[in-house]
C-alpha positions in Angstrom: 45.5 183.2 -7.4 48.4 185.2 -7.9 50.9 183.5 -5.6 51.0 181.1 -8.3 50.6 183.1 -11.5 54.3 181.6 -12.7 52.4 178.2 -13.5 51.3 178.6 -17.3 49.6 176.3 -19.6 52.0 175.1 -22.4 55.0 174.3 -19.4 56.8 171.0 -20.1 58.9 168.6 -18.4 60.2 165.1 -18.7 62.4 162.2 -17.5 64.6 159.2 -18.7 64.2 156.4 -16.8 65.1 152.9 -17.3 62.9 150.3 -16.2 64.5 148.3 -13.4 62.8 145.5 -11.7 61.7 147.4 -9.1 59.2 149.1 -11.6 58.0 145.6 -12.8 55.1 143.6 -12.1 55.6 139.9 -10.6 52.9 138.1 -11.9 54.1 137.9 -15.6 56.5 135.3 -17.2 58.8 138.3 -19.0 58.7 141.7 -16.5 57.6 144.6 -17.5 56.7 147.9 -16.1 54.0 147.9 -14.1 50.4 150.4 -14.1 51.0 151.8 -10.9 54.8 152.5 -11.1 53.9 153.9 -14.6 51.5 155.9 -13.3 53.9 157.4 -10.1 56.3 158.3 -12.6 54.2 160.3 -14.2 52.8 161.7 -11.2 56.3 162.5 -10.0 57.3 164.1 -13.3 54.7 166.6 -12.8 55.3 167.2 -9.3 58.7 167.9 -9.9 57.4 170.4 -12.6 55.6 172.6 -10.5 57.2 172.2 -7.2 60.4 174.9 -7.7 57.4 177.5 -8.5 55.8 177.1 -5.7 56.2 178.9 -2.5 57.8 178.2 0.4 55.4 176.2 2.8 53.4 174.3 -0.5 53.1 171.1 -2.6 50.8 169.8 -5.1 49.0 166.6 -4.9 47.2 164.1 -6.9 43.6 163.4 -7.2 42.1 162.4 -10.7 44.3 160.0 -13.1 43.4 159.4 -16.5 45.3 156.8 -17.9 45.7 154.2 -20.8 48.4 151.8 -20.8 48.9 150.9 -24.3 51.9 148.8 -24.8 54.3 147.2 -22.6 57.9 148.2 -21.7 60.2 145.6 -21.0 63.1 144.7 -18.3 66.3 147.2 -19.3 63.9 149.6 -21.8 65.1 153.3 -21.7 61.9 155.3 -21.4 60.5 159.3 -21.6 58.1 160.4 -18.9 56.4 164.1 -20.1 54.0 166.2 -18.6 52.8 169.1 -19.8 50.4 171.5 -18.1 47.5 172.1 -19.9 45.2 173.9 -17.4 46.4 176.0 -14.7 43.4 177.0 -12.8 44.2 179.2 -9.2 45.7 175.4 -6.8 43.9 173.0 -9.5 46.4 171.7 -11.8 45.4 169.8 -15.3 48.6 167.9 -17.2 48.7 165.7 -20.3 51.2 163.1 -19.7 52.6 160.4 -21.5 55.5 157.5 -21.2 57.2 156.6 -24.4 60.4 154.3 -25.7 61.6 155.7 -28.9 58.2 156.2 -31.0 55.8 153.6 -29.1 53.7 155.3 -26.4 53.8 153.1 -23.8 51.1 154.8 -21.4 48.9 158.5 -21.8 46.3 160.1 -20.3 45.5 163.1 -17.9 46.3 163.9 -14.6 45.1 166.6 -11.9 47.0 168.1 -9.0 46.1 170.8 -6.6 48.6 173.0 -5.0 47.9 172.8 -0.9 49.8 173.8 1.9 52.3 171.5 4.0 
């Protein structure tokens, strides 16, 4: 579609986050981030990607997650949330993402958005 012909494969965006307890989970004996706030954050990262192309009067949304959380992230760790697009297919959107600290990749995967109309 070419109302959104400015979203190209290869686009990139990230985050630096620290993990505050509000991103931890409760049920272990040291916090640490959680699966679910991992995964919004990446949602979010590549939602805030796409969402100044987009014209007035539409957002994207999430429907497929892909994701493998690999390593934990403690209480007070500094980490990266990227996205990068790797599909962009008329409103169906395919990213890689991934969280990191420093060199350990705490979570990757794929994710899927479509562009819809508010």
């Amino acid at each position: 579609m070419a109302e959104f012909e400015q979203i190209t494969p290869g686009m990139t965006n990230e985050r630096v986050v620290t993990v505050e307890e509000k991103l931890t989970v409760s049920h272990t004996k040291v916090p640490v981030l959680g699966t679910p706030m991992m995964v919004g954050l990446m949602e979010s990262v590549a939602k805030d990607l796409i969402q100044p192309l987009l014209p007035p009067g539409f957002t994207t949304v999430g429907f497929e997650v892909n994701i493998r959380h690999r390593a934990p992230a403690f209480l007070g760790a500094q980490i990266r949330i990227w996205t990068k697009v790797l599909e962009a297919d008329g409103r169906k959107l395919l990213f890689e993402v991934r969280v990191t600290e420093g060199d350990k990749v705490i979570g990757e995967g794929l994710h899927r958005r479509t562009i819809i109309p508010v």
